[in-house]
C-alpha positions in Angstrom: -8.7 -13.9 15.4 -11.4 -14.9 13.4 -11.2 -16.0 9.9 -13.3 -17.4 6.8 -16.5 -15.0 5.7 -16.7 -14.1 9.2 -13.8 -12.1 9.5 -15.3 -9.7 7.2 -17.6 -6.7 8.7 -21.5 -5.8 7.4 -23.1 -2.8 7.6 -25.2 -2.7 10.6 -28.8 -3.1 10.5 -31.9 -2.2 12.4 -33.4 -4.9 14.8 -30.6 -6.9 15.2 -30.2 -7.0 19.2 -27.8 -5.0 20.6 -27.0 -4.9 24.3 -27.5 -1.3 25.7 -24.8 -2.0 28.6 -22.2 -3.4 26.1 -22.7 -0.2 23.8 -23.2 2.5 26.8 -19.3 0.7 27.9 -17.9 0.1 24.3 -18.8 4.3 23.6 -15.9 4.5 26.0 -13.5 3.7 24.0 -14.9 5.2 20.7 -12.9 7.4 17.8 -14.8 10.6 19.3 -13.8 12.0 15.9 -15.4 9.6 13.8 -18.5 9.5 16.6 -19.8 13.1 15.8 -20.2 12.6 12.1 -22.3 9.6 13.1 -24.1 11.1 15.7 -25.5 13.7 13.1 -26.0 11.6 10.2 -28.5 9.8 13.0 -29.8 13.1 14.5 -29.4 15.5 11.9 -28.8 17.9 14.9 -26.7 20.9 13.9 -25.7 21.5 16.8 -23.2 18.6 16.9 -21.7 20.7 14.0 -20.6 23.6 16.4 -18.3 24.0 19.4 -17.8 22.5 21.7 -18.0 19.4 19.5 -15.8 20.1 17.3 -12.6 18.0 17.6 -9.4 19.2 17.4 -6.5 18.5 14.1 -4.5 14.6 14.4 -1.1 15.5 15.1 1.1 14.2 12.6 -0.1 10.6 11.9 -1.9 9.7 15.2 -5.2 8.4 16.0 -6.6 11.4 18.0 -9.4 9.1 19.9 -9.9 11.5 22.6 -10.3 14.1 19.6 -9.2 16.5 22.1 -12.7 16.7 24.1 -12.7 16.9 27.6 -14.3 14.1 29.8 -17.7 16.3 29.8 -17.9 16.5 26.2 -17.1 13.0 25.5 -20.3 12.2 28.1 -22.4 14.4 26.5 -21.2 12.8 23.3 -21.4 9.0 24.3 -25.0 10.0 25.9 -26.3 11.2 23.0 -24.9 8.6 20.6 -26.4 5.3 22.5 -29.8 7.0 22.6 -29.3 8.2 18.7 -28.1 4.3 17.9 -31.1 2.9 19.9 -33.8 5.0 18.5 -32.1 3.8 15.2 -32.4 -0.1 16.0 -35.6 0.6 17.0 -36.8 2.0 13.5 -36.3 5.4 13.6 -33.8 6.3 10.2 -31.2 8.3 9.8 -31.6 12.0 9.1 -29.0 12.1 7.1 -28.5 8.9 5.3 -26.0 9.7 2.5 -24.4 12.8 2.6 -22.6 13.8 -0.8 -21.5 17.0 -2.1 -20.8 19.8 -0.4 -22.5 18.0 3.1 -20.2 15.7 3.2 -17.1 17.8 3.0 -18.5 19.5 5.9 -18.3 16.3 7.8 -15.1 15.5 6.3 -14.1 18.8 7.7 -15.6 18.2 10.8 -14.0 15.0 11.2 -11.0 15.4 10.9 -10.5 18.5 12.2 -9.0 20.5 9.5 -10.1 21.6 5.9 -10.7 19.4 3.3 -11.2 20.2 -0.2 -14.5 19.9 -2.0 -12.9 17.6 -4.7 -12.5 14.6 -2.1 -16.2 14.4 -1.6 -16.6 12.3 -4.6 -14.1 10.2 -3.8 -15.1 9.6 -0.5 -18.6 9.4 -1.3 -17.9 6.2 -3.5 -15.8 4.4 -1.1 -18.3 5.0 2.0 -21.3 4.0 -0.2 -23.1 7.0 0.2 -23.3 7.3 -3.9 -23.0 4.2 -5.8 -19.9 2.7 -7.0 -19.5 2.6 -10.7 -20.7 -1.3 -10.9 -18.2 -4.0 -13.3 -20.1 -4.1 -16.3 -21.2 -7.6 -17.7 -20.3 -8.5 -20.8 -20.4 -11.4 -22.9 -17.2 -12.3 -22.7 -17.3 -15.5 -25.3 -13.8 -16.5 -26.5 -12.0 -13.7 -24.9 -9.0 -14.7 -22.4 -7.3 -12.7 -20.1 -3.7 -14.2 -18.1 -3.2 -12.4 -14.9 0.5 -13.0 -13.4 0.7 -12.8 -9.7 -1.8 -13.7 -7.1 -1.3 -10.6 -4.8 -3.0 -8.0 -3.6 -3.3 -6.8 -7.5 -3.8 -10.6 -9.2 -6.5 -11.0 -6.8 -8.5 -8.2 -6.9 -8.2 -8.6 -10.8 -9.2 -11.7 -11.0 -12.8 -10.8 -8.4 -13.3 -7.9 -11.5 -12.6 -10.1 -13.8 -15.2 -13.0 -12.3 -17.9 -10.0 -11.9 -17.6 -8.9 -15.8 -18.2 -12.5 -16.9 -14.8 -12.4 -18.9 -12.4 -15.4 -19.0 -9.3 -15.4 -17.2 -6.8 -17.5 -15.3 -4.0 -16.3 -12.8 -0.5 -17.6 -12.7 1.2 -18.0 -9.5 4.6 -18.6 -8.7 4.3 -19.6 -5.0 1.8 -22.4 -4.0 -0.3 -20.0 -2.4 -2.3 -16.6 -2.9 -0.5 -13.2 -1.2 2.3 -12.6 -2.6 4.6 -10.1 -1.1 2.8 -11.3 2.2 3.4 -15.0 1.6 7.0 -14.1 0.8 7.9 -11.9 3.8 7.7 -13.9 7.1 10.8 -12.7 8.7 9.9 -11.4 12.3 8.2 -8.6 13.0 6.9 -7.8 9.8 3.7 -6.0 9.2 2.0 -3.1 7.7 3.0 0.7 8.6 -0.4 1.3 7.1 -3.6 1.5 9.0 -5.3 -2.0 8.8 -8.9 -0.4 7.9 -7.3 1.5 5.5 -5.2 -2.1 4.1 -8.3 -3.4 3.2 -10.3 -3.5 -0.1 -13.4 -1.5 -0.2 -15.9 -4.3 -0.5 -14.2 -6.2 1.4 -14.2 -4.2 5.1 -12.3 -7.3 8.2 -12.7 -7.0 11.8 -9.1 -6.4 12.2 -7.4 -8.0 16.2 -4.4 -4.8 15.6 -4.5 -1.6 14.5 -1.5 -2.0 12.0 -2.0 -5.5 11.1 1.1 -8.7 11.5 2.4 -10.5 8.3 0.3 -13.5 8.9 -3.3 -11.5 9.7 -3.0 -9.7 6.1 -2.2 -13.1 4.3 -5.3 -14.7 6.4 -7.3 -11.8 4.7 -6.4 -12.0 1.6 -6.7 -15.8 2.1 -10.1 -15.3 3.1 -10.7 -13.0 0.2 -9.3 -15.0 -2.5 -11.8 -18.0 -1.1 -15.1 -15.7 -0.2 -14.6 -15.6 -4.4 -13.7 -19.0 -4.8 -10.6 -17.8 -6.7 -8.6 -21.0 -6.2 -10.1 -22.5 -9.1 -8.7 -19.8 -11.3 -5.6 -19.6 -10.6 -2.2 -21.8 -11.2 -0.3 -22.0 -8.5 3.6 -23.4 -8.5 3.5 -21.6 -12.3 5.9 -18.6 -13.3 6.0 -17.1 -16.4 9.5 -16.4 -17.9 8.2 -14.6 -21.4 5.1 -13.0 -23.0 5.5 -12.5 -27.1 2.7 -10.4 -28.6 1.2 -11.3 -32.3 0.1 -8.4 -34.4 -0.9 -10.2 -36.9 -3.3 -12.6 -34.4 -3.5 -9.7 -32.1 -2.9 -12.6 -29.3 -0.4 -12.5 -26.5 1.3 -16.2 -26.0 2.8 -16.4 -22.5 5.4 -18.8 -21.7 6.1 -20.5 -18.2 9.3 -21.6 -16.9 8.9 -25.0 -17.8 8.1 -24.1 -21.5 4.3 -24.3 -21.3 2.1 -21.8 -24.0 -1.0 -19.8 -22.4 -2.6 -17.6 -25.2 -4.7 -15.3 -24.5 -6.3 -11.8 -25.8 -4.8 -9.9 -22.9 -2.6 -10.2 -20.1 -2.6 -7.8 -16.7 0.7 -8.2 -14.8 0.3 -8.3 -11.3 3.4 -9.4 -9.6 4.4 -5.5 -8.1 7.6 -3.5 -7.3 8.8 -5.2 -4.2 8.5 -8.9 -5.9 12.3 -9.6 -6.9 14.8 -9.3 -3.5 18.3 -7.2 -4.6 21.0 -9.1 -3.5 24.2 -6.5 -3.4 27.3 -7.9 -5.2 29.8 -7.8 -1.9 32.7 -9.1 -1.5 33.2 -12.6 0.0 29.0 -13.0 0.3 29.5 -16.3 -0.8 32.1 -17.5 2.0 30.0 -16.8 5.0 29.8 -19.9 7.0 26.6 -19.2 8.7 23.2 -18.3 7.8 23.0 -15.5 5.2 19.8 -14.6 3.4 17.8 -12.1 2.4 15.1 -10.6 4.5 12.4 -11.8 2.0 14.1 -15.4 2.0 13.6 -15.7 6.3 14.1 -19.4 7.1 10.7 -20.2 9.1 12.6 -22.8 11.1 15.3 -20.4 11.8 15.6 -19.2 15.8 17.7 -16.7 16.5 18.4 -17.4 20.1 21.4 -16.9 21.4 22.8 -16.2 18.2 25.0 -13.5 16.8 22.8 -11.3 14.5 23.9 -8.9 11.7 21.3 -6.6 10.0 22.7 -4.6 6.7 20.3 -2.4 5.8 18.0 0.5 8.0 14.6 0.4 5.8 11.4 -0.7 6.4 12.0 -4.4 6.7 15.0 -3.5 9.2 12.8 -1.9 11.5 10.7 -4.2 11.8 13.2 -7.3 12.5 15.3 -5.6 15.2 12.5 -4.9 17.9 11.5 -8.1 17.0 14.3 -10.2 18.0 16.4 -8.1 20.0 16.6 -9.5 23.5 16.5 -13.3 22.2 19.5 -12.8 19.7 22.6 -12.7 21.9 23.5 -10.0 20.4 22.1 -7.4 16.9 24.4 -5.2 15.0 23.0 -3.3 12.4 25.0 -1.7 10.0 23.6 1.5 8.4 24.1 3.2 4.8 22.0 6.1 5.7 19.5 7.1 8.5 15.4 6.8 8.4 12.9 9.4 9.7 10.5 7.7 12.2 6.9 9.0 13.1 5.0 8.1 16.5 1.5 6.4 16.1 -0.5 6.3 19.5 -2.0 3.2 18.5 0.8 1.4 17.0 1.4 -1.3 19.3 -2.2 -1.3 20.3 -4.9 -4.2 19.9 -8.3 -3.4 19.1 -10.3 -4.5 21.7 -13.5 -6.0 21.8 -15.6 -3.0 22.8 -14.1 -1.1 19.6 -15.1 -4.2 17.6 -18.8 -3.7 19.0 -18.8 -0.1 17.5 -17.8 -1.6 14.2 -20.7 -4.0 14.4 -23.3 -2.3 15.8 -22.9 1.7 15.5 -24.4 2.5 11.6 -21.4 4.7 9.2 -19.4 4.3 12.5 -17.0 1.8 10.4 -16.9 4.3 7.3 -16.0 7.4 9.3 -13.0 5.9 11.1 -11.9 4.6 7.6 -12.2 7.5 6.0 -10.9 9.6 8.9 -7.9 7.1 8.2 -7.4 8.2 4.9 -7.2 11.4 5.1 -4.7 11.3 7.7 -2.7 8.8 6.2 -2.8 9.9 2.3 -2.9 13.4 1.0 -2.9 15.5 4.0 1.1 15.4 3.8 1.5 16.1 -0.2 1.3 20.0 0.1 4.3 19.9 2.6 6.8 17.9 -0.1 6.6 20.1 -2.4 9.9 22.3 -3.1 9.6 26.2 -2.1 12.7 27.3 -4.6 12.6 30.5 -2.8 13.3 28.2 0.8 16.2 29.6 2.7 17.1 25.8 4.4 17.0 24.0 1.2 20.0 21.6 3.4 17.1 20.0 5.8 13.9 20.5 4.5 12.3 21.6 1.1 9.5 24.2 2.3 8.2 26.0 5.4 5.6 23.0 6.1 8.4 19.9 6.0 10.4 22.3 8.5 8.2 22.4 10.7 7.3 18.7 10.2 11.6 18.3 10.8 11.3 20.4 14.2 8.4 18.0 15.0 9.9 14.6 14.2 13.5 15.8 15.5 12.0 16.2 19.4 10.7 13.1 18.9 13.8 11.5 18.2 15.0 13.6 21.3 12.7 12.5 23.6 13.0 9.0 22.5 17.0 8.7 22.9 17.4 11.5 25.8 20.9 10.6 27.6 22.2 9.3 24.5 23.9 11.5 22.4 26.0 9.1 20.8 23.0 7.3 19.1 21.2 10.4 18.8 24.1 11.4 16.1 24.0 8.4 14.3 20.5 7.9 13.8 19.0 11.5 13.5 19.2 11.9 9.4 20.3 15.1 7.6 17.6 15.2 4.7 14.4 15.9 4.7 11.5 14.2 6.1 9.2 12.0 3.5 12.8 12.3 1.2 12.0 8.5 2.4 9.2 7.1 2.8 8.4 7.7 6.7 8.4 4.8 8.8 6.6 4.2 12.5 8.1 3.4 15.5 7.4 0.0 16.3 10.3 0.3 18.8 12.8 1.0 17.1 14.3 3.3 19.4 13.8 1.1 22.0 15.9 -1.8 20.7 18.9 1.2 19.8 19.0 1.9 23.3 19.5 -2.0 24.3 22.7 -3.2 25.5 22.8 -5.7 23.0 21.8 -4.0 19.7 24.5 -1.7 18.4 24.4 0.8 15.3 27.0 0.9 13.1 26.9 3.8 10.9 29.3 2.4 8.2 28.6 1.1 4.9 29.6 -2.7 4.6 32.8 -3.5 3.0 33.4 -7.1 2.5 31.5 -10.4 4.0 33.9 -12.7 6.1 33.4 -16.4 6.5 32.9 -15.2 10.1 30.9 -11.9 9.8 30.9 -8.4 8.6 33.3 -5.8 7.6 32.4 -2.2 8.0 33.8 0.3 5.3 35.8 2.2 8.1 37.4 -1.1 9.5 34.8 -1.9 11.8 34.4 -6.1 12.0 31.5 -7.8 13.6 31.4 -11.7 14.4 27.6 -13.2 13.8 26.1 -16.9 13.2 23.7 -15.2 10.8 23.4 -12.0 8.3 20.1 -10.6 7.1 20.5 -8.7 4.0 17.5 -5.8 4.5 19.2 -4.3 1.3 15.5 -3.6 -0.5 14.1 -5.1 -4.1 14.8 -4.7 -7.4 12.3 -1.7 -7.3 13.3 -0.1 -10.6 13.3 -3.6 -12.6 9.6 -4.0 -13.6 8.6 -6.9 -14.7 12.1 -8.6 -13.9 13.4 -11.0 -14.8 10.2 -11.7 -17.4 10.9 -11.6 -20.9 8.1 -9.2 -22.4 8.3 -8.2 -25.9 5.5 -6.0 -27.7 4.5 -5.5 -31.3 7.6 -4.5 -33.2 9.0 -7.6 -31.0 11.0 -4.9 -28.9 11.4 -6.2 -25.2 10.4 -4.4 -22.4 14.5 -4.2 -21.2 15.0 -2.5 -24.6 11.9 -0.3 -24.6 12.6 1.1 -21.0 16.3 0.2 -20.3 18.2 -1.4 -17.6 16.1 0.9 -15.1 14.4 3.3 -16.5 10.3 2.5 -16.7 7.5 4.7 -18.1 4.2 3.8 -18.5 0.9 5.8 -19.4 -1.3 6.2 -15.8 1.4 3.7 -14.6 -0.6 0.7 -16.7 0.2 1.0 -20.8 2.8 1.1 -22.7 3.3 2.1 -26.3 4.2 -0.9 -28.8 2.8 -3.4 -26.3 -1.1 -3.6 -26.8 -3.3 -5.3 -24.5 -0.5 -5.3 -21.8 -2.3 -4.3 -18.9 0.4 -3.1 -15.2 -0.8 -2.9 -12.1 1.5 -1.7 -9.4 3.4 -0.4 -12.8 6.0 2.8 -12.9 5.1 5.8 -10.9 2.5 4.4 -8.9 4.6 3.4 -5.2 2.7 5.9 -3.0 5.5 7.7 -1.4 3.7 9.7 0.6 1.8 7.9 2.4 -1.8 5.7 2.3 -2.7 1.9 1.4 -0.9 0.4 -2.0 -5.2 -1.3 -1.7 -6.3 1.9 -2.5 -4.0 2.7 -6.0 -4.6 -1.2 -6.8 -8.6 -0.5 -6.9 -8.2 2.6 -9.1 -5.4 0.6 -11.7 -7.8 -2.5 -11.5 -11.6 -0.9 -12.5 -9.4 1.3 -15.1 -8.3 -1.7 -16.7 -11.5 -3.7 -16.4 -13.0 -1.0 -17.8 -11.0 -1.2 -20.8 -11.3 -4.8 -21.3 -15.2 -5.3 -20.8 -15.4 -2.0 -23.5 -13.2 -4.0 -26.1 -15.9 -7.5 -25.4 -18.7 -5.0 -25.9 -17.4 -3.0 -29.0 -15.1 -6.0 -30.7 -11.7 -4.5 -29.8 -9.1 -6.4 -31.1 -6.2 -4.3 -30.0 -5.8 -1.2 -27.4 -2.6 0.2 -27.7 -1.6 3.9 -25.8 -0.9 6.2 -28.7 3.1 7.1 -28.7 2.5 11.1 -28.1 0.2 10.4 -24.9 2.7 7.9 -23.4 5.1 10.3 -23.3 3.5 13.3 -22.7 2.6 11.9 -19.5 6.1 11.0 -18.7 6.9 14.8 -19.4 4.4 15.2 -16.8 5.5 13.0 -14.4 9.2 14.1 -14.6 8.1 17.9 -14.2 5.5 17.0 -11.4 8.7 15.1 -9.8 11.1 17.7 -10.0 9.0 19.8 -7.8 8.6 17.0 -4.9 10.9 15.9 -2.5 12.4 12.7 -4.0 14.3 14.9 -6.5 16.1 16.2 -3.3 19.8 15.8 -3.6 20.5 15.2 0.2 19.6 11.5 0.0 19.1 8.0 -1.3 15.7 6.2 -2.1 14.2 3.1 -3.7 12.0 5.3 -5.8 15.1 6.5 -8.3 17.1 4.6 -10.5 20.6 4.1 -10.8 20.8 8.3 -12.8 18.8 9.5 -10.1 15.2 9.8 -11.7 12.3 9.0 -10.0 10.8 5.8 -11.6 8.9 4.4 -8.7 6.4 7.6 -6.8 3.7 8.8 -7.3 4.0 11.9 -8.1 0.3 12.9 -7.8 -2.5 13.4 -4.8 -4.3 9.9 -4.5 -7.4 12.3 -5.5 -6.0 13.3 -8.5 -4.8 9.6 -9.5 -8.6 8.3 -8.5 -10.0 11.0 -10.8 -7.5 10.1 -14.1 -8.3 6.3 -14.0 -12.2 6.7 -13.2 -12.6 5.7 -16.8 -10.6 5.0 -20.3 -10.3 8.1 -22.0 -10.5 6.3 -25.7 -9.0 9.0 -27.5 -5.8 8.3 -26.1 -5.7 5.2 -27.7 -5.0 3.5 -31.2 -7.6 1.1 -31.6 -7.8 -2.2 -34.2 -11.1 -4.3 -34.9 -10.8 -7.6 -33.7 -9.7 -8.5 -37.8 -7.7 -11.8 -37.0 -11.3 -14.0 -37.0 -10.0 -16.3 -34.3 -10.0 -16.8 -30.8 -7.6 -16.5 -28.2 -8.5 -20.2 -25.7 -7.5 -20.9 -21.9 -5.3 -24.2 -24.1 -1.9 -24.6 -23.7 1.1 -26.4 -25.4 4.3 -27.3 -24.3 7.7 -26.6 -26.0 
């Protein structure tokens, strides 16, 4: 795996060498989906528009690389791309170099094999680079300080803006190191259940070794990220901020670390996410375990599980990652389940991508962009139609329209086919709700450790913790050397446990209650000027698509904003009180529609009186489209009156 500025992937250009064997062998194993949008964009031959070269829908979430084709077609196809790719190296240029508009929802279409609305051809026009992105305007910044808090995926692509618009700014990290969720999460198995093209910033495209990339190949890259933009310099590490007080009469922000240092500043962008703070339930006897007990997010990395006796409480995300992963080295797993999870098949999950797909990344021109954006589509808002509630649906029990029946009926033989000949687990882990009521997970063999004579299911909640294991709510007790707590994060908590209080000296915990978060486009909030969230309320893509993708939008809004109030002397940007909660009216309404509102289950995105705090409620389209740019009017704006300046200084207490 390679890392550094070499891990990341160029744009291919004419000239450089490229071996005609390598490419006539690496067409083999091509995205013949992504490979006919390419093939005309080089050609501008319609007739790779029509049948038979037309490739057939993705089921569900799956890769679709034979793009249904038969072995002629994909000849034909592989023929005519190394002689199209060829004639380009040799100087002859693309026909069709930038497609926008209306062409290139016709290669969306194409591509993907199904419709795709005219509205995402802007989108996907900026993130291919066939229009230009909307650059980072640079400013003058002077005087003008910004604190970012976290160095995630958020923190660090705030701080690269930041850089870009020539404004001052310095991050504070808690951990010694950049990545944040990442860096915390090292328990085994863990990973992305996101495409890894599509877990990447735009600018910033990596030759990825797995299609769904491992814990420690997403902190390499934003590792190598975070030092391609020598970012190290900027940012504190080993520093955690326990309080930010905003002035009104200074119009300053003073943030306070945990050891009592003072960092003023003009601004401050939290970055430090939903899934920062582990939740720890409050069971009985969890202190008088006698072996290893921790939280999934708290992994020891010396700890080997062999030949140990393993408890899991919890079935989410991070539980489905751990069991496959140490099931047959742990004498023996028992996980203990609340509720049940839908699973989808990916045909490429467990796959690697081999070094002849790498050579089409490298060397075939808008190969890389199609298979991205391909990606996308599949993964984001394709699904949204289907989780929206039918009130007139006669099954309103196990699904919430028509389209998430049939999704049910599809996901349900799955399940079938995966525990055939065993009934018993096929009970316990088939759920009852809807599918997406959760967010869907992928097999990463998961039903492969269930069916292991080792790993058993409980289907009880967990009762008590015993100084030698577990105690199921219906009696059931489990012996183990070591309980992993997959029990999820304090998802609802923003901000927690930070102290953050706004203009009328209100805190946060008072403005939005123990659990109960609003914010306008997920990022402002209404008594709190200059308080920038990324990652903030409403923004968890439930779903479906890459968290990169929603942190891009949050972060050029919010640059926007700041380089405008450097460039027009903005002193204070506060949302206007009708706005902010006219768009939680919205969001509430747009809620009650979609799935999560459904009765029949459980999830991380409500809080404690069942309201969804944590989805998105909208298409990713829609969301690009309302953060493209600050709509000022929205706003209560002050001159900068306070004829001082906000420094990078501190002070201790």
């Amino acid at each position: 795996m390679r890392g550094g500025a070499e891990a990341f992937l160029t744009e291919p250009v004419p000239g450089a060498p490229i071996d005609r064997n390598a490419l006539d062998e690496a067409l083999r194993h091509a995205n013949f989906p992504s490979l006919v949008p390419v093939l005309y964009q080089l050609t501008g031959d319609r007739r790779w528009l029509e049948e038979p070269f037309r490739p057939s829908r993705s089921r569900g979430m799956e890769n679709n690389d034979n793009g249904g084709f038969s072995e002629e077609v994909r000849h034909e196809l592989r023929t005519a791309t190394l002689h199209a790719v060829l004639a380009w190296s040799a100087g002859r240029p693309p026909a069709v170099p930038a497609p926008v508009g209306d062409p290139l929802t016709v290669l969306m279409t194409l591509a993907t094999g199904e419709p795709v609305p005219a509205e995402y051809a802007e989108m996907a026009a900026k993130d291919m680079a066939f229009a230009p992105a909307q650059p980072v305007r640079r400013v003058d910044g002077g005087n003008f300080h910004v604190v970012i808090i976290g160095a995630g995926v958020s923190g660090i692509l705030a701080a690269i803006r930041l850089g870009e618009a020539g404004i001052s700014h310095v991050v504070l990290e808690k951990n010694a190191e950049v990545g944040g969720t990442w860096l915390e999460n090292g328990y085994p198995g863990a990973g992305v259940d996101t495409p890894s093209h599509l877990y990447s910033y735009s600018f910033a495209p990596r030759q990825w070794s797995t299609h769904f990339g491992k814990r420690d190949e997403v902190l390499g890259y934003l590792r190598d990220v975070a030092d391609s933009h020598d970012l190290r310099s900027r940012i504190r590490f080993g520093t955690e901020v326990a309080r930010a007080d905003y002035d009104a009469d200074r119009q300053r922000w003073t943030v306070t670390t945990t050891t009592g240092e003072r960092i003023e500043a003009h601004a401050v962008i939290s970055a430090v996410g939903q899934l920062n703070r582990p939740k720890i339930p409050n069971l009985p006897g969890i202190n008088t375990f006698q072996g290893s007990l921790f939280h999934s997010a708290h992994w020891p990395a010396e700890l080997d599980v062999t030949g140990k006796r393993v408890a899991i409480i919890g079935t989410g995300a991070s539980a489905m990652q751990i069991v496959p992963a140490i099931a047959g080295r742990a004498a023996r797993t028992t996980i203990f389940q609340r509720s049940p999870q839908w699973v989808a098949p990916n045909d490429v999950y467990f796959s690697s991508i081999v070094e002849a797909q790498q050579l089409l990344l490298e060397q075939v021109p808008f190969y890389r962009r199609w298979y991205r954006t391909r990606l996308a589509w599949v993964m984001n808002d394709r699904v949204h139609p289907a989780l929206q509630i039918d009130p007139e649906w006669e099954h309103p029990e196990r699904s919430v329209c028509a389209q998430n029946d049939g999704q049910r009926r599809v996901f349900t033989r799955y399940f079938e086919a995966e525990l055939a000949g065993r009934d018993d687990l096929l009970a316990k882990a088939l759920p009852d709700y809807p599918p997406f009521g959760k967010r869907m997970l992928l097999d990463n063999g998961w039903f492969g450790a269930l069916r292991r004579n080792d790993v058993e299911l409980v289907t009880e909640a967990v009762a008590e913790i015993t100084p030698t294991g577990v105690r199921g709510a219906d009696g059931t007790e489990v012996d183990a050397d070591v309980v992993v707590l997959c029990t999820g994060f304090e998802a609802s908590k923003l901000l927690h446990p930070m102290d953050v209080r706004g203009r009328s000296g209100r805190s946060l915990r008072e403005t939005w209650g123990e659990d109960d978060a609003d914010a306008h486009l997920g990022i402002t909030v209404t008594d709190f000027p200059n308080l920038f969230l990324t990652l903030g309320p409403g923004t968890v893509l439930g779903h479906g698509g890459s968290f990169i993708t929603i942190a891009e939008c949050q972060v050029g809004y919010i640059v926007d904003a700041l380089t405008t109030m450097v460039e027009r002397g903005i002193g204070a940007v506060e949302c206007r009180p009708e706005v902010y909660e006219e768009y939680a009216r919205r969001l509430d309404a747009a809620h009650a529609r979609m799935i999560w509102s459904h009765p029949g289950m459980r999830n991380w995105y409500r809080n404690t009186a069942g309201r969804v705090v944590c989805a998105l409620p909208w298409r990713i389209v829609d969301y690009w489209a309302m953060t493209r740019a600050v709509d000022w009017s929205q706003f209560l704006l002050e001159p900068d009156y306070s004829g001082t300046t906000a420094t990078a200084s501190t002070s201790t207490s």
